[in-house]
C-alpha positions as YAML, in Angstrom:
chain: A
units: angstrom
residues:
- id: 1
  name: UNK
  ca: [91.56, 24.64, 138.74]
- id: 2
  name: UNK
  ca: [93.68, 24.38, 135.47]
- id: 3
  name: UNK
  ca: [92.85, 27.57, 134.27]
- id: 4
  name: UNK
  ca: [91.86, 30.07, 137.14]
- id: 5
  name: UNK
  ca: [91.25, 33.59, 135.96]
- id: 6
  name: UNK
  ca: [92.80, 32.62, 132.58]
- id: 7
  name: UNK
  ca: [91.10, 33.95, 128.97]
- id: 8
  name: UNK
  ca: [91.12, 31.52, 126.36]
- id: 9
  name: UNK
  ca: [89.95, 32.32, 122.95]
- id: 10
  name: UNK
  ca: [88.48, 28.91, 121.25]
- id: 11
  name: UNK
  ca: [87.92, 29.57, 117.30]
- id: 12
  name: UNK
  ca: [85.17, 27.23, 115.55]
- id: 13
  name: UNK
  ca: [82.75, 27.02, 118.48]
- id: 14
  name: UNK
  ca: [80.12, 24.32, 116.89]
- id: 15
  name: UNK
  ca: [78.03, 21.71, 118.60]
- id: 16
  name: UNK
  ca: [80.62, 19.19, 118.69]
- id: 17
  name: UNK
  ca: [84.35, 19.65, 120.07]
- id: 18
  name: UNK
  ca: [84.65, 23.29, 120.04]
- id: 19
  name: UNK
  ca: [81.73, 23.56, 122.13]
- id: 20
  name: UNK
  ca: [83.17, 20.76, 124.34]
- id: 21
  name: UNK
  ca: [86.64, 22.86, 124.80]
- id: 22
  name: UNK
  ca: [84.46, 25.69, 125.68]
- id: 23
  name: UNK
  ca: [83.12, 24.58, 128.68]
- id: 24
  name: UNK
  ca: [85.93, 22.34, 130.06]
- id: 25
  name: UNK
  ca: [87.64, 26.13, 130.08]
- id: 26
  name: UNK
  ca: [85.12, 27.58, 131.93]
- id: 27
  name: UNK
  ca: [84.52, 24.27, 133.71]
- id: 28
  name: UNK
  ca: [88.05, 24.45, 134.76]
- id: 29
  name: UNK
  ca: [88.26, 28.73, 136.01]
- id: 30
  name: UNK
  ca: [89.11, 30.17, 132.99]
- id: 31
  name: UNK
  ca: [87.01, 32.81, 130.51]
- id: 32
  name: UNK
  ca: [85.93, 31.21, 127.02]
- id: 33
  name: UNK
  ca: [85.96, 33.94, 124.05]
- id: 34
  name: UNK
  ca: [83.87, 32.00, 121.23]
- id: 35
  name: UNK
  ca: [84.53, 32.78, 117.67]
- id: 36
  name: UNK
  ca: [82.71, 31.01, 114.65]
- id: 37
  name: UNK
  ca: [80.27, 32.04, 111.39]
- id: 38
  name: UNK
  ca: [77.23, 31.68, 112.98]
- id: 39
  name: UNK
  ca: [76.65, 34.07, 115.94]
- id: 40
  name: UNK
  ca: [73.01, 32.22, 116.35]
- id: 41
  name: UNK
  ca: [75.32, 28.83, 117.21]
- id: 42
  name: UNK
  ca: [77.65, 30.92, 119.74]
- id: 43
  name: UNK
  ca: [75.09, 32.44, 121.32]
- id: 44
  name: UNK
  ca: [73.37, 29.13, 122.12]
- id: 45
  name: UNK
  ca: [76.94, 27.43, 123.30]
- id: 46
  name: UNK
  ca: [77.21, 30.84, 125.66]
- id: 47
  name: UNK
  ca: [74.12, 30.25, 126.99]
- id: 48
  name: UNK
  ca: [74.51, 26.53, 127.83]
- id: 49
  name: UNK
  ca: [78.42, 26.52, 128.81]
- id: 50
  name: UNK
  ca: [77.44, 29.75, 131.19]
- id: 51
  name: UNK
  ca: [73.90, 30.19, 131.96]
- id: 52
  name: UNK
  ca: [74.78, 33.89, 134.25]
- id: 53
  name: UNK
  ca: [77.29, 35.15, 131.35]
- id: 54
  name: UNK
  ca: [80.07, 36.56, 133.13]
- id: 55
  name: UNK
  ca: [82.55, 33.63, 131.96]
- id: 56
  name: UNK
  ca: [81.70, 33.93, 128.63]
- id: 57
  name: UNK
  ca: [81.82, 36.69, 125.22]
- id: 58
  name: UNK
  ca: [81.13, 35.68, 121.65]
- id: 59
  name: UNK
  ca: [81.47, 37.42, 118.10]
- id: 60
  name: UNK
  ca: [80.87, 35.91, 114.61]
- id: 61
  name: UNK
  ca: [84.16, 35.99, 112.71]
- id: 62
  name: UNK
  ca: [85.21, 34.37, 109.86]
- id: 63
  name: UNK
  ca: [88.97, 33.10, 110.24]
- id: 64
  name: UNK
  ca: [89.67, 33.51, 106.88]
- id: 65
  name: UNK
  ca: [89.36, 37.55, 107.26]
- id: 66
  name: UNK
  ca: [91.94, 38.91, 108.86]
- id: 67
  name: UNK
  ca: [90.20, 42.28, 110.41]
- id: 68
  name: UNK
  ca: [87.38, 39.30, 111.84]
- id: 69
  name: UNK
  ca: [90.39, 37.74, 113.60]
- id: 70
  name: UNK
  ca: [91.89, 40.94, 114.91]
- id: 71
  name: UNK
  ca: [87.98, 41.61, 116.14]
- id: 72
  name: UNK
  ca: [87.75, 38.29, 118.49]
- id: 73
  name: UNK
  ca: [91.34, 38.99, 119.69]
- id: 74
  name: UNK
  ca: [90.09, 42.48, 120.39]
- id: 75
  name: UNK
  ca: [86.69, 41.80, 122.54]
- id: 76
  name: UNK
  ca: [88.89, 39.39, 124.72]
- id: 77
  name: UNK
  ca: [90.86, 42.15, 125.39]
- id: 78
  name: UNK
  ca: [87.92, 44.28, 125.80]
- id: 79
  name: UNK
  ca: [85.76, 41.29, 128.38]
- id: 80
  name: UNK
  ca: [88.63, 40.15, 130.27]
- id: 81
  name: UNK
  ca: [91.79, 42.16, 129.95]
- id: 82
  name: UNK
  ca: [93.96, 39.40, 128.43]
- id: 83
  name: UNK
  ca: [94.55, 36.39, 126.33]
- id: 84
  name: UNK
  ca: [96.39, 33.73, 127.61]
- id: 85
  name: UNK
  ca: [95.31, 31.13, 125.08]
- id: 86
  name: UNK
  ca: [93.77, 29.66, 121.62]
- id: 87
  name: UNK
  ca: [92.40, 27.11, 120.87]
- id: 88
  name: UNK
  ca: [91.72, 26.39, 116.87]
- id: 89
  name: UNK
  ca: [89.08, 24.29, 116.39]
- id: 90
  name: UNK
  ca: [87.71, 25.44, 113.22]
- id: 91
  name: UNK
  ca: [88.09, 24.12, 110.10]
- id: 92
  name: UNK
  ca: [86.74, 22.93, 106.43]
- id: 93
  name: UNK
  ca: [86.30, 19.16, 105.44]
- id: 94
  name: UNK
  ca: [83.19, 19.41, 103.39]
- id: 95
  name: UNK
  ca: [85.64, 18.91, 100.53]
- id: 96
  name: UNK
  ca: [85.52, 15.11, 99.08]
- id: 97
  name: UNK
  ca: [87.92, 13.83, 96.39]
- id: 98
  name: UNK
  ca: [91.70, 12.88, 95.61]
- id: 99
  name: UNK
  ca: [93.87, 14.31, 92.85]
- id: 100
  name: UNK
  ca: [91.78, 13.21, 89.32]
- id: 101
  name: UNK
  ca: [89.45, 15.28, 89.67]
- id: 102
  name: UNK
  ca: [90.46, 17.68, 92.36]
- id: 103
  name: UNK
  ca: [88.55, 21.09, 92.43]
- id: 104
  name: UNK
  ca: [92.09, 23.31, 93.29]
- id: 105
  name: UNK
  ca: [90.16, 26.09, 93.70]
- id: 106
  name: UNK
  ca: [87.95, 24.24, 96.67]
- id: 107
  name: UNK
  ca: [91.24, 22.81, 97.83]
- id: 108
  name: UNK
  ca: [92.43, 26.19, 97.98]
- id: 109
  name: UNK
  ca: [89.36, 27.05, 100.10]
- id: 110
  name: UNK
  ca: [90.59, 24.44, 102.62]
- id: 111
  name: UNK
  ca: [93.68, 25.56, 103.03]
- id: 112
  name: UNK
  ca: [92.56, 29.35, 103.38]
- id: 113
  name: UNK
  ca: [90.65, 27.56, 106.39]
- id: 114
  name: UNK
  ca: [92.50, 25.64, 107.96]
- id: 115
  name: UNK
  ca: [96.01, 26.37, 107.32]
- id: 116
  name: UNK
  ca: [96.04, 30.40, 106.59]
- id: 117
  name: UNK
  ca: [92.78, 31.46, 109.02]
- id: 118
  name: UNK
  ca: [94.85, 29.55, 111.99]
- id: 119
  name: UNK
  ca: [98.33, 31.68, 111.17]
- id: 120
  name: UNK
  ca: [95.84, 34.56, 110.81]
- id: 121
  name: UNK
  ca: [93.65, 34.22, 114.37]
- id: 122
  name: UNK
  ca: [97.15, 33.44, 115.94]
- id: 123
  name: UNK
  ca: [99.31, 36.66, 114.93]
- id: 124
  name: UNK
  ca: [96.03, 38.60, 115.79]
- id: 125
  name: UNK
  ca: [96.39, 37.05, 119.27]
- id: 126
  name: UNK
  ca: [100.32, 37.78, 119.77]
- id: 127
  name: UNK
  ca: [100.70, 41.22, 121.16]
- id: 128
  name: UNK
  ca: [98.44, 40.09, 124.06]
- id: 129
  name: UNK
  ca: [99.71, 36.48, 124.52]
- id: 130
  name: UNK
  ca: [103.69, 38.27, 124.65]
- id: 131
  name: UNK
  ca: [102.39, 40.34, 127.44]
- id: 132
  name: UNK
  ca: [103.04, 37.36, 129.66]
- id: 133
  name: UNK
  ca: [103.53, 34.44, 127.83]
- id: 134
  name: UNK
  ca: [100.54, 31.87, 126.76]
- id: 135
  name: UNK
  ca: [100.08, 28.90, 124.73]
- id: 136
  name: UNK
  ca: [98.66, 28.10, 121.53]
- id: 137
  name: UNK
  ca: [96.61, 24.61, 120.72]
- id: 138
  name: UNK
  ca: [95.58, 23.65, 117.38]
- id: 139
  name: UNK
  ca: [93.14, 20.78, 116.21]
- id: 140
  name: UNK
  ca: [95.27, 18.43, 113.91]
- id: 141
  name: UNK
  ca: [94.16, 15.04, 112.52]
- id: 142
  name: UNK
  ca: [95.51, 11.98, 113.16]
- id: 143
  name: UNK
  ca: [95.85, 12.06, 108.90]
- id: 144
  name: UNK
  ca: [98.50, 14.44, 108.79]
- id: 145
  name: UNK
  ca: [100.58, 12.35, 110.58]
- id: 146
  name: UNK
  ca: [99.68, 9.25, 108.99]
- id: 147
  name: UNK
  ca: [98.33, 7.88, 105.53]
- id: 148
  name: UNK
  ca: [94.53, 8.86, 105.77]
- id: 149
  name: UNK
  ca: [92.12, 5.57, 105.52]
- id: 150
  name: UNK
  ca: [90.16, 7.29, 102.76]
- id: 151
  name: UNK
  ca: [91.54, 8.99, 99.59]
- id: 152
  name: UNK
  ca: [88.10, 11.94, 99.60]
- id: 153
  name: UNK
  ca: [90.13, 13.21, 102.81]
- id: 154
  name: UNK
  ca: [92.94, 14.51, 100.70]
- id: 155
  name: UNK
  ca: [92.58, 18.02, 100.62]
- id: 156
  name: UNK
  ca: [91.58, 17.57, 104.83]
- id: 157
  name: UNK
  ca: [94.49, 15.75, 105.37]
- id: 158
  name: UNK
  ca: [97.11, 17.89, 103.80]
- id: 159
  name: UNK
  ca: [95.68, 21.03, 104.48]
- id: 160
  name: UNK
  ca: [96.32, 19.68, 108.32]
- id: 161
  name: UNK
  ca: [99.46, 17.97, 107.66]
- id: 162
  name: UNK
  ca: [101.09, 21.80, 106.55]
- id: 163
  name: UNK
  ca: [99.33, 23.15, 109.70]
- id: 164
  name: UNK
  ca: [101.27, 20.19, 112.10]
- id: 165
  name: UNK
  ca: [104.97, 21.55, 110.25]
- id: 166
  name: UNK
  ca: [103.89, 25.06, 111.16]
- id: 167
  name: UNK
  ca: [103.67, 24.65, 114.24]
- id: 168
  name: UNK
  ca: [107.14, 23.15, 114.77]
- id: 169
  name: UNK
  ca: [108.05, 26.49, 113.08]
- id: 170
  name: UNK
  ca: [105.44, 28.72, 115.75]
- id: 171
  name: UNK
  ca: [107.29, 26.97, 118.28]
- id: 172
  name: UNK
  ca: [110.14, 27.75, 117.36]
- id: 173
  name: UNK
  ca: [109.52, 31.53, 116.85]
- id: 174
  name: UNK
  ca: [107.25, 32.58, 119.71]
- id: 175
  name: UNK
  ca: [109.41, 30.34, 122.34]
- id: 176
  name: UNK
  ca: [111.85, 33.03, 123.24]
- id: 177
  name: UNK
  ca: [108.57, 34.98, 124.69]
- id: 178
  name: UNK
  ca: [107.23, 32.13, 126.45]
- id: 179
  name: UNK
  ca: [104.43, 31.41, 123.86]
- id: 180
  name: UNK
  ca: [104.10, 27.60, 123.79]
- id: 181
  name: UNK
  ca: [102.71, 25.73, 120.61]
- id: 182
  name: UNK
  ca: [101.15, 22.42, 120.18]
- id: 183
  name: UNK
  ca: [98.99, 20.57, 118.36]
- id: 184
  name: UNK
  ca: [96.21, 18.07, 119.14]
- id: 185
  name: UNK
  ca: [95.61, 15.61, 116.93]
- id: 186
  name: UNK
  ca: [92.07, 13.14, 117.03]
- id: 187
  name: UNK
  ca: [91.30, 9.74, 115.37]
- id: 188
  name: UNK
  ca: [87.57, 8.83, 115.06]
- id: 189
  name: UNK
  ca: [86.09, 10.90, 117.84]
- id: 190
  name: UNK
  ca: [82.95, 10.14, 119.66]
- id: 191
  name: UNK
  ca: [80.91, 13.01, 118.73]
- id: 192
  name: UNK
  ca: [78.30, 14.43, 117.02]
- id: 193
  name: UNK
  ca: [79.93, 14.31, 113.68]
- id: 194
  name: UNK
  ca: [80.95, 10.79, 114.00]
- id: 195
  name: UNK
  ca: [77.32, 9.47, 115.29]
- id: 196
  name: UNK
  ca: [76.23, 11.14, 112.03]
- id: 197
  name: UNK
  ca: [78.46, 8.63, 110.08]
- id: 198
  name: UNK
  ca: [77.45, 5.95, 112.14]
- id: 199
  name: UNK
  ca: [74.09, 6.38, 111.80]
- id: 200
  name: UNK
  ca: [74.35, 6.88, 107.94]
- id: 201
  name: UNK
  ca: [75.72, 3.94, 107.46]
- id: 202
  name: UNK
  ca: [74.24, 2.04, 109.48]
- id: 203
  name: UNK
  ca: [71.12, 2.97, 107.36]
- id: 204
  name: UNK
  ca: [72.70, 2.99, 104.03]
- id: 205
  name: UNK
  ca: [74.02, -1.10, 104.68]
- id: 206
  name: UNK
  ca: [71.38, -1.77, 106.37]
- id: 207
  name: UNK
  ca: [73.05, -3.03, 109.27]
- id: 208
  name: UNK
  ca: [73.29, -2.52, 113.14]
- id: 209
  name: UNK
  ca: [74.56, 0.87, 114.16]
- id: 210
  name: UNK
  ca: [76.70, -1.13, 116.70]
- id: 211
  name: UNK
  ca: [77.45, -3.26, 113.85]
- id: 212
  name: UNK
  ca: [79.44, 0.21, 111.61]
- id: 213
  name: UNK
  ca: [80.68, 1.34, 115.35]
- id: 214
  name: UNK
  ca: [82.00, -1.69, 116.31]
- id: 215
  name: UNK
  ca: [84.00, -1.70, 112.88]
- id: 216
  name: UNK
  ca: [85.91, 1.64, 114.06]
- id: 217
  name: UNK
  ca: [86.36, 0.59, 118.26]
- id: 218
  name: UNK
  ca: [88.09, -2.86, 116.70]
- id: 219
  name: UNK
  ca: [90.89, -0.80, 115.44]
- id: 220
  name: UNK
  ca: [91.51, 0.38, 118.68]
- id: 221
  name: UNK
  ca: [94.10, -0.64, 121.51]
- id: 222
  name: UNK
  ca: [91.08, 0.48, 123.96]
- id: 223
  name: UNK
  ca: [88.01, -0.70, 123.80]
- id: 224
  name: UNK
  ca: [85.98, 2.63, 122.90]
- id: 225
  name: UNK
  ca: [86.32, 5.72, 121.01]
- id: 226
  name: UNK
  ca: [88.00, 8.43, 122.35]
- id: 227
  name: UNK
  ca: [85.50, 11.66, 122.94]
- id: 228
  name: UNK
  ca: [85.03, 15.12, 122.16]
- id: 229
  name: UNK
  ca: [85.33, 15.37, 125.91]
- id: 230
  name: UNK
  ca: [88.49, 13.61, 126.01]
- id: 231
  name: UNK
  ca: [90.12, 15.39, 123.25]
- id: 232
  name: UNK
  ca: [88.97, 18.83, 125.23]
- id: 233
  name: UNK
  ca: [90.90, 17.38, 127.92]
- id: 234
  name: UNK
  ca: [93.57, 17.41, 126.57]
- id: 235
  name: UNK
  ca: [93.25, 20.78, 124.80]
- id: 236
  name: UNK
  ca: [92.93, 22.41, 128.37]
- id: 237
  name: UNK
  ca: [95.92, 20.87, 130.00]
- id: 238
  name: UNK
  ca: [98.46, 21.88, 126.99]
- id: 239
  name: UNK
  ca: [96.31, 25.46, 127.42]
- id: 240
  name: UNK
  ca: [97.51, 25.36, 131.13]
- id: 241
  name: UNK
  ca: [100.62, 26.14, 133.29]
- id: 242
  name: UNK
  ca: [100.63, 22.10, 134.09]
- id: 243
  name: UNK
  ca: [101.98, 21.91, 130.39]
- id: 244
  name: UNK
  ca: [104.30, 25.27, 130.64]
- id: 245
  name: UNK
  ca: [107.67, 22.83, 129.73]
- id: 246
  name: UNK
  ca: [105.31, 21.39, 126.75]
- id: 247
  name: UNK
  ca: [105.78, 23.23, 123.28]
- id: 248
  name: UNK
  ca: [106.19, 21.67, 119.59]
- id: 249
  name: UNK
  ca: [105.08, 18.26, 120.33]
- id: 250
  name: UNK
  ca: [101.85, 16.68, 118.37]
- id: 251
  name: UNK
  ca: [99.55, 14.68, 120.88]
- id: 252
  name: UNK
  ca: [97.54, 12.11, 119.65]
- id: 253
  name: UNK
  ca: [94.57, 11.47, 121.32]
- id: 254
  name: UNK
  ca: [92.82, 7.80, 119.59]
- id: 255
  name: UNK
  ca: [92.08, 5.57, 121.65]
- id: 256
  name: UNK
  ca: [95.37, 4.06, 120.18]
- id: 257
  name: UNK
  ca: [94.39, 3.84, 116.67]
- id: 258
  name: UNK
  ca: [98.06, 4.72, 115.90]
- id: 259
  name: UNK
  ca: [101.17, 4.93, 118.13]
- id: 260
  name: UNK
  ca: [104.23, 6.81, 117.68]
...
């Protein structure tokens, strides 16, 4: 298994892809230490990714508090006796709009999110992950690498586009104790997020949902969407020994949307 007797912490634990990386960790040997707002949502993705409970621990924490982030690295600690990874999944993009009539405030909020709460939940996680090396996987978007398709994903897109060029920088930093850094970066992702934009669509046009779907797969250079599944996948191998040469690289995972 990729990740015998390993502890991963996953930040962001929701019903979609941080639940997904979840239990491919504990699917795969490894310990899953949830983190998110809501402890009523961890406590139902504990209960379904590990029924018995001795695979999993949970604790609501807010990544933009730095004592919250010092608390999750703390009860993995605590559970297991070590970290060996984390995986950040969590993130804002609830914020619509390009520069006219930007909010900078809210655009601040974003970046507090998902620029500044990653840096944060990773330096609460070094002492442990120095103790014997470890790896560190971030959730990108294929937009910071690329001009987004919409201008309302701005603040989204930039926000993850600073994230990618700090991690180049992480890499660089936390090599020399073998702490590997990487990024993951999704297109449009089958998942519960995206079937929510489907649908709504599909309703607002009045058309087919197959019809709005088959708009997004025709982009492709496969003939589906890539997963939340398959973007876990991922996740878990850069997370695992397999990928111990691996660190500063940006994998995209679309279905080959874009190719670099």
């Amino acid at each position: 298994m990729l990740l015998q007797g390993k502890t991963v912490i996953v930040s962001g634990v929701g019903a979609g892809l941080g639940h997904q990386i979840a239990a491919t960790v504990v699917r795969d040997g490894g310990n899953a230490v949830l983190g998110a707002r809501t402890e009523e949502n961890l406590a139902k993705s504990a209960g379904e990714i590990d029924p018995a409970g001795t695979r999993t621990a949970y604790r609501a924490t807010d990544i933009t508090d730095e004592t919250q982030c010092q608390a999750l690295a703390a009860l993995a600690q605590e559970r297991f006796g070590r970290i060996d990874a984390v995986a950040h999944v969590a993130a804002r993009d609830s914020y619509f709009g390009g520069l006219a009539d930007a909010d900078f405030e809210t655009w601040q909020g974003v970046i507090d999110v998902n620029l500044l709460g990653t840096l944060r939940m990773t330096r609460a996680c070094l002492p442990a992950l120095k103790e014997r090396g470890g790896s560190v996987v971030i959730i990108g978007t294929q937009s910071a690498v690329a001009a987004p398709s919409q201008v309302w994903q701005a603040a989204y897109a930039a926000s993850k586009g600073a994230l990618t060029s700090a991690m180049y920088s992480m890499a660089r930093e936390l090599g020399p104790d073998r702490i590997r850094v990487n990024t993951v970066l999704p297109g449009w992702m089958w998942g519960p997020p995206v079937q929510a934009y489907v649908q709504l669509t599909a309703h607002t046009e009045g058309v087919p949902e197959n019809e709005v779907l088959g708009r997004l797969t025709e982009r492709m250079a496969l003939p589906e969407l890539a997963t939340d599944t398959d973007v876990a996948e991922a996740v878990t191998f850069l997370a695992s020994d397999r990928a111990r040469a691996i660190t500063g690289q940006s994998l995209l995972v679309n279905a080959g949307e874009l190719m670099r």
